[in-house]
N, CA and C atoms as a LAMMPS dump frame, in Angstrom:
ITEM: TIMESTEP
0
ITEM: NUMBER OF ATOMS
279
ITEM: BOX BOUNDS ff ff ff
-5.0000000000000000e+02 5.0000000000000000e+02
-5.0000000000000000e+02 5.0000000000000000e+02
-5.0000000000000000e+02 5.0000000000000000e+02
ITEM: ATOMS id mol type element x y z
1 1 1 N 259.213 99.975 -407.812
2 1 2 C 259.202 101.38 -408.163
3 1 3 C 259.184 102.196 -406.883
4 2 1 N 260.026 103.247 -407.005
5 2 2 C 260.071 103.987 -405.638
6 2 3 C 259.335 104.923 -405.559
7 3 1 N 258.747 105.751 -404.598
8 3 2 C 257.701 106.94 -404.435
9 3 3 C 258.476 108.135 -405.21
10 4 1 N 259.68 108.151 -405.443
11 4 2 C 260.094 109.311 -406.153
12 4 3 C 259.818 109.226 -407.859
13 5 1 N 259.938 107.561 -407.999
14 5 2 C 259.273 107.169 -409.97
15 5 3 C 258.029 107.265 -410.015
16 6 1 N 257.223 107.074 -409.257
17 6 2 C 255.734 107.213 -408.93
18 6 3 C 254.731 108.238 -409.408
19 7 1 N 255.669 109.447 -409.148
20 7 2 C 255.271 111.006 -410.01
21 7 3 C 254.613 110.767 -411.184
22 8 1 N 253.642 111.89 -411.388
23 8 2 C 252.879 111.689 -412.948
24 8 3 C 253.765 112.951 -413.173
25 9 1 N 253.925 113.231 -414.389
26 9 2 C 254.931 113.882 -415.354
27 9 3 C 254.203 114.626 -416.676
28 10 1 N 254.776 115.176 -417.358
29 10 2 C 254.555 115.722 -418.615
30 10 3 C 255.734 115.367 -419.247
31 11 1 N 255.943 114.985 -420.478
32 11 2 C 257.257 114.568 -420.76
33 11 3 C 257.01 115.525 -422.397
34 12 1 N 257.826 115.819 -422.433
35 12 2 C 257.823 116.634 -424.54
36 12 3 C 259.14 115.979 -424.865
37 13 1 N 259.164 115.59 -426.284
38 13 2 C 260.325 115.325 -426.941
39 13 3 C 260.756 115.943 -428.303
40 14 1 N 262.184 115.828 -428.064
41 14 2 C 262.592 116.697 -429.507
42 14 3 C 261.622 116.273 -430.892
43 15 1 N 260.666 115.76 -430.848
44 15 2 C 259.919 115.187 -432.128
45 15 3 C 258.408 115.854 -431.536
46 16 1 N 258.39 116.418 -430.934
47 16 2 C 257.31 117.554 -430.69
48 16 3 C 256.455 116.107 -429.89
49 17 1 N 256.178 115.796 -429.331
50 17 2 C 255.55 114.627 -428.933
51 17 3 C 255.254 115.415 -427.429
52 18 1 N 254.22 115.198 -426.722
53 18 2 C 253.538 115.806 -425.479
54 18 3 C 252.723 114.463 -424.294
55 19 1 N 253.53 113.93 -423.712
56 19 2 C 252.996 112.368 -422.871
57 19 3 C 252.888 112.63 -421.253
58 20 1 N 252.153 112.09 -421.298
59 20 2 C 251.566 112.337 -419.447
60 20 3 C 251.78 111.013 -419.274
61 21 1 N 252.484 110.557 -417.872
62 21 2 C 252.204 109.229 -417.081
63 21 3 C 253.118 109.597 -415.811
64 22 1 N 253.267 108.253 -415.672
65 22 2 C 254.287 108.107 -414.398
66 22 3 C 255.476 107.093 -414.709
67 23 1 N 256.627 108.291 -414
68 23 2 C 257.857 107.395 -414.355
69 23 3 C 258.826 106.037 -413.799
70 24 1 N 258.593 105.359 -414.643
71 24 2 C 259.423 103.975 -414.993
72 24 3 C 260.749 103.613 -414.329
73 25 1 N 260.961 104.122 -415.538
74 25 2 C 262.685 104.28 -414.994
75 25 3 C 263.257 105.4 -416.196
76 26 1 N 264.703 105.836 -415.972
77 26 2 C 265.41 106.761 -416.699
78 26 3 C 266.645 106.222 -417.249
79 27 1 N 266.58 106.347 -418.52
80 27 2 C 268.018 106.102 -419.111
81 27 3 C 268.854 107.053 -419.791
82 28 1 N 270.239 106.656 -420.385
83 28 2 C 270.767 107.694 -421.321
84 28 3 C 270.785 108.844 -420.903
85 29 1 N 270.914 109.274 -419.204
86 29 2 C 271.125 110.511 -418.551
87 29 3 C 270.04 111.347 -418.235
88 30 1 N 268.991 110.912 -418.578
89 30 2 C 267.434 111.4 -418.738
90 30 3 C 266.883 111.392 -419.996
91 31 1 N 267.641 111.542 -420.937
92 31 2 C 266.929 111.381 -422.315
93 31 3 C 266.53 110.668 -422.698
94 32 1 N 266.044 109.601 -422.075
95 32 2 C 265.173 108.666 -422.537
96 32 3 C 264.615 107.93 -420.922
97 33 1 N 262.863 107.929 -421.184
98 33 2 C 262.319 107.604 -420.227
99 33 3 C 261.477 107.132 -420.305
100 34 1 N 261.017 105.88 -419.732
101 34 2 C 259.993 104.897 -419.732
102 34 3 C 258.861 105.476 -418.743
103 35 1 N 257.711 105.474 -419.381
104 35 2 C 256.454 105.77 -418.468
105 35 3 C 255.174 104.709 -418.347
106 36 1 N 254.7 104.642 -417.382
107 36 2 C 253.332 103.673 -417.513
108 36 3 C 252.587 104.648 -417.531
109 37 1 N 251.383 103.651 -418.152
110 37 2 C 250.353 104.691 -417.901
111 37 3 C 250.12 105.739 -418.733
112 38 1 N 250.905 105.648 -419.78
113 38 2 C 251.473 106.441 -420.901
114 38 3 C 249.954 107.306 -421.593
115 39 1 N 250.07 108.632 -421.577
116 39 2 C 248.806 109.347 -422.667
117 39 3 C 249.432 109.914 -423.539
118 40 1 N 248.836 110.649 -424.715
119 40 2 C 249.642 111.613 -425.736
120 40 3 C 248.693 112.296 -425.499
121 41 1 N 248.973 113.515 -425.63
122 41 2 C 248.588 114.5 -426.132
123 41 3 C 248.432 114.993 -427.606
124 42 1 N 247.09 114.163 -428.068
125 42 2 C 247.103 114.774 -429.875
126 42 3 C 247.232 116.231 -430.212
127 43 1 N 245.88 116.923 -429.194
128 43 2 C 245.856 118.209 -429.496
129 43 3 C 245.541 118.896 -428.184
130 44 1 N 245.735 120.03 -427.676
131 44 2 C 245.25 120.713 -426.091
132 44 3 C 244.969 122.001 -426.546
133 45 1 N 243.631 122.177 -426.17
134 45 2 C 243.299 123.664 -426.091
135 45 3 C 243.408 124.123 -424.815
136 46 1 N 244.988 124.731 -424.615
137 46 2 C 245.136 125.392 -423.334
138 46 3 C 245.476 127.343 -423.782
139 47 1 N 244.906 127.576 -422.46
140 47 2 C 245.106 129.42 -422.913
141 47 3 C 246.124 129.615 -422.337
142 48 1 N 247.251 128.997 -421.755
143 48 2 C 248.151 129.297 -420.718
144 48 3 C 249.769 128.599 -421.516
145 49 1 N 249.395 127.758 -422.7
146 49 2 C 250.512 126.82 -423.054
147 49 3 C 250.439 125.49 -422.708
148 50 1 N 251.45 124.882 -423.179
149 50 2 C 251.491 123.479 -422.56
150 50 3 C 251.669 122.695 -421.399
151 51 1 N 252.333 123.951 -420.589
152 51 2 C 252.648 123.529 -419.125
153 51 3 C 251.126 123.51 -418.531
154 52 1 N 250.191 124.318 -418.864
155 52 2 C 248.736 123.915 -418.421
156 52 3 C 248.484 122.788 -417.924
157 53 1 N 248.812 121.642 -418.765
158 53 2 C 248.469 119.943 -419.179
159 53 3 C 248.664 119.845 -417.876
160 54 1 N 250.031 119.983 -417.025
161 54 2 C 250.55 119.849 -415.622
162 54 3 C 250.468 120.805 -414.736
163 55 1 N 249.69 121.525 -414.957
164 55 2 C 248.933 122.233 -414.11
165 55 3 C 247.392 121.742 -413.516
166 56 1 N 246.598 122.04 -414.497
167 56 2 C 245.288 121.329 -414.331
168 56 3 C 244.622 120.199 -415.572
169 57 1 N 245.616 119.93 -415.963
170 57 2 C 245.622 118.454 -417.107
171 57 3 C 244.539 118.732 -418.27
172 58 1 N 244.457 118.454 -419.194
173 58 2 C 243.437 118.629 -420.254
174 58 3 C 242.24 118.981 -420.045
175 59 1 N 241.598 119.792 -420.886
176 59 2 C 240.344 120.324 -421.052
177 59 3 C 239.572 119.62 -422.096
178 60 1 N 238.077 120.362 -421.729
179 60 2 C 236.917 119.053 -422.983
180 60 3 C 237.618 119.202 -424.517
181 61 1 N 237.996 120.237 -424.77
182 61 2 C 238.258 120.539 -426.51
183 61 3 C 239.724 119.795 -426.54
184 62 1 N 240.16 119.715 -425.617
185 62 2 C 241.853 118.626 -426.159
186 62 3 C 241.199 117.188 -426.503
187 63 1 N 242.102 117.106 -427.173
188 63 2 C 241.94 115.171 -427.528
189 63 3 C 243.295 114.605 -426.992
190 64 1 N 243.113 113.593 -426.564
191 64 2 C 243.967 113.061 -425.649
192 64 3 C 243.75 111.505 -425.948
193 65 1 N 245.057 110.635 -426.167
194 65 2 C 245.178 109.629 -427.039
195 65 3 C 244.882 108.355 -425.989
196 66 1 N 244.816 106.719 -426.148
197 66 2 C 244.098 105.659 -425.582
198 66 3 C 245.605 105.716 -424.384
199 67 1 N 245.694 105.31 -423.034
200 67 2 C 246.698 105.073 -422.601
201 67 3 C 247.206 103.503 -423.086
202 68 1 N 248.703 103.998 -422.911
203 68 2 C 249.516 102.475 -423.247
204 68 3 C 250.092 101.986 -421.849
205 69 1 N 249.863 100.526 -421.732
206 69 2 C 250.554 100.368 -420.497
207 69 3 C 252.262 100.874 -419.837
208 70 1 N 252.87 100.829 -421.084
209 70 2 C 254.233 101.134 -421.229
210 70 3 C 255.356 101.41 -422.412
211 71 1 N 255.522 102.831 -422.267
212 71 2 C 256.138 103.52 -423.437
213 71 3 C 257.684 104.148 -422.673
214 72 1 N 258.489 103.655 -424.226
215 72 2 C 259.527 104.473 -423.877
216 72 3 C 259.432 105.76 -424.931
217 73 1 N 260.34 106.79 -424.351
218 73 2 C 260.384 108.144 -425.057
219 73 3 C 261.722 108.077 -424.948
220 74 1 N 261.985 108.742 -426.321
221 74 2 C 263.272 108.752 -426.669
222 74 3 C 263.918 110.428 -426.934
223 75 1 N 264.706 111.498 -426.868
224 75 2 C 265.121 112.478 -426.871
225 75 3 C 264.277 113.455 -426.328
226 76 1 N 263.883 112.765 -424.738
227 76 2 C 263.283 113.966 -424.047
228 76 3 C 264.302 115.065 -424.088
229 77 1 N 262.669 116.502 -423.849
230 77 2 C 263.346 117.555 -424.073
231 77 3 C 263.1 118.349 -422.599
232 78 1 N 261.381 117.818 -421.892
233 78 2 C 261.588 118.761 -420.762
234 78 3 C 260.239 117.433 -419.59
235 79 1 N 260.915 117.601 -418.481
236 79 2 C 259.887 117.238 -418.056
237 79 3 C 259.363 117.534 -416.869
238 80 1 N 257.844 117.842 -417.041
239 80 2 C 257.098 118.935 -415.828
240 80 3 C 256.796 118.231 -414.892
241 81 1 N 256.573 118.087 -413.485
242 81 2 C 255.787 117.182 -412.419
243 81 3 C 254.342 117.572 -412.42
244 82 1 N 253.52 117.113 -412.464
245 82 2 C 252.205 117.495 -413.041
246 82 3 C 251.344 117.322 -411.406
247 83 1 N 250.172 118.248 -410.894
248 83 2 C 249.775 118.6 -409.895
249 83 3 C 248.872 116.817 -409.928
250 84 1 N 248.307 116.435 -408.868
251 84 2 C 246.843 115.792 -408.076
252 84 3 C 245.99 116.064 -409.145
253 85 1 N 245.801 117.236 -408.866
254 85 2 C 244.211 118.164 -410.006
255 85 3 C 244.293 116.967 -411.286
256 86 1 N 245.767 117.663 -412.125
257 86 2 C 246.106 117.384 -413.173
258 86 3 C 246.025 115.788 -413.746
259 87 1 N 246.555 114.786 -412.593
260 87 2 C 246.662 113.698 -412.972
261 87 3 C 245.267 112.982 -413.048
262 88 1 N 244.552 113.603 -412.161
263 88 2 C 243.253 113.04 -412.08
264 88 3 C 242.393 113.74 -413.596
265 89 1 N 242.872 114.792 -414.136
266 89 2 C 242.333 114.907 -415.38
267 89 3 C 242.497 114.089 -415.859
268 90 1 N 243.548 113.858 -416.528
269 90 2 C 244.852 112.86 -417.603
270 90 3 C 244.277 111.816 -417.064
271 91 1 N 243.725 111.146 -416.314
272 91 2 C 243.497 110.07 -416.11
273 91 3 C 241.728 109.716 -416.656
274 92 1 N 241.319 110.897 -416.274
275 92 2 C 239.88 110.775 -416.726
276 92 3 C 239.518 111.785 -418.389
277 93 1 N 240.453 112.053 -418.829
278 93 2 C 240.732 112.294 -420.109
279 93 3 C 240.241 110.828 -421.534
């Protein structure tokens, strides 16, 4: 894996789906992307939106799902580079 797949991410997909990790690899032109490290996002109480998550990563009132070692996502729709701060939330989420 190269320092540029390495990035922790926010990934959303056309199925409303909201995943934090770091990227894998990319297929299908970007629309589909494998992450380790994989979280969901069940629910986020952010006052700012969802880009928050990758800003300063989840807060106590979000619920935030078990990580999977490795998930693919299928009809990504956007994906954010998520700060230090952030990943170290998502990680301790």
């Amino acid at each position: 894996m190269s320092k540029a797949t390495n990035k922790t991410v926010l990934v959303t997909t056309a199925h409303r789906g909201v995943f934090w990790g770091r990227i894998e690899s990319k297929r299908d032109k970007g629309r589909t992307l494998v992450l380790s490290g994989a979280r969901n996002a069940i629910y986020w109480a952010t006052t700012k939106g969802f880009v928050e998550l990758a800003q300063v990563g989840p807060n106590k009132s979000s619920k935030i799902g078990m990580a999977a070692t490795r998930i693919t996502l299928h009809d990504v729709t956007s994906v954010t580079e998520c700060t230090e701060a952030a990943a170290r939330a998502w990680e301790a989420a």
